[in-house]
C-alpha positions in Angstrom: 35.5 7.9 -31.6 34.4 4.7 -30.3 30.8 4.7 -28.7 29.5 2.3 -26.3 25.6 2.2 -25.7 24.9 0.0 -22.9 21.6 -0.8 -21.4 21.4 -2.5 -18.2 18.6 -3.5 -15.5 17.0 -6.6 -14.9 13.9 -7.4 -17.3 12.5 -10.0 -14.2 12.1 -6.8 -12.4 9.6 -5.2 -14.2 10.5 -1.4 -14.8 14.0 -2.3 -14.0 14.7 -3.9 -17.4 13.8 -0.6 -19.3 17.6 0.2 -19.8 18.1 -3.5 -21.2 14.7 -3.2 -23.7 16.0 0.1 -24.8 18.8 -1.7 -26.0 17.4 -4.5 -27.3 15.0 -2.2 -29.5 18.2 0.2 -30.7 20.2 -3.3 -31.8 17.6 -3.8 -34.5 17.2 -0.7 -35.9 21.3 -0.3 -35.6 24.5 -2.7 -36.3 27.1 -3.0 -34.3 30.5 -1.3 -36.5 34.0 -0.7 -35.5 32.7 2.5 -33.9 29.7 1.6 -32.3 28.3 -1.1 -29.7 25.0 -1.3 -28.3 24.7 -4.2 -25.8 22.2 -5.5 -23.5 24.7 -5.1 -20.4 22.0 -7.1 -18.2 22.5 -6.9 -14.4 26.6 -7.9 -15.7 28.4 -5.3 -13.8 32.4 -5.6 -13.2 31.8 -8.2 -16.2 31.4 -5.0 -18.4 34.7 -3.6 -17.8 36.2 -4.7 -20.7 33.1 -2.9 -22.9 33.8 -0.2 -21.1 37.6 0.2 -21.2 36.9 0.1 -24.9 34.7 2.9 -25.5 35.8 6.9 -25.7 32.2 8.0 -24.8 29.6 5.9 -22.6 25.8 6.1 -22.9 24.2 4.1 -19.9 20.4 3.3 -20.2 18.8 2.5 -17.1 15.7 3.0 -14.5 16.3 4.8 -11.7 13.9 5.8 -9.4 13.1 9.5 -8.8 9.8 9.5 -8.0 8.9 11.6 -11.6 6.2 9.7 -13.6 6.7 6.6 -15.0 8.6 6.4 -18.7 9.8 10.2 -17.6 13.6 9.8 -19.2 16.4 12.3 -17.2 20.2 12.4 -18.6 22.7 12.7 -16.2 26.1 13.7 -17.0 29.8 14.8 -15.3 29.4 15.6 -11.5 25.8 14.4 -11.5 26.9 10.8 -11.9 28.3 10.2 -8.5 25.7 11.3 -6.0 23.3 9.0 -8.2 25.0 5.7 -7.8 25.7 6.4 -4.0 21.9 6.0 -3.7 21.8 2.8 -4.7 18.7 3.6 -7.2 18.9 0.2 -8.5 20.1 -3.8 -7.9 23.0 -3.7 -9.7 24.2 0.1 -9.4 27.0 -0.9 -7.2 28.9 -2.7 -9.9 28.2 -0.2 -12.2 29.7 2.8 -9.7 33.0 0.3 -9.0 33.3 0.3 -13.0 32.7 4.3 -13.3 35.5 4.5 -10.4 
């Protein structure tokens, strides 16, 4: 199984780059193998595709903005997804909704 951790957001917009410094922190304490990428997927989106394509499972770290307390982490999964990016939490979630699609 091939899995793909992928942190995106934009670290100019302050809380919106915690998806990308999660990444960033998880690269040093893990390598990259045959099985496993983690990437900083930056605000990227179709540019991912590839990445994407070659995972079997997908983690996505991102901010999102729920109105919960700040650094409060949620996990969304399966029929959850969808309604999500249709909100348009974030800058760059309508790249990252065509890609899911």
């Amino acid at each position: 199984m091939k899995l793909l951790v992928l942190g995106i957001g934009n670290i100019v917009m302050n809380d919106d780059g915690a998806g990308v410094l999660a990444a960033q922190q998880l690269m040093k304490e893990f390598k990259n193998t045959d099985e496993l990428m983690i990437m900083d997927g930056g605000t990227l989106g179709l540019d991912l595709l590839g990445y994407i394509e070659w995972a079997d499972k997908l983690i996505i770290a991102d901010a999102v903005d729920f109105q919960f307390d700040p650094g409060t982490v949620i996990r969304l999964e399966g029929e959850d997804i969808d309604p999500v990016f249709e909100n348009r939490l974030s800058a760059h979630q309508m790249g990252m909704k065509d890609i899911l699609a």
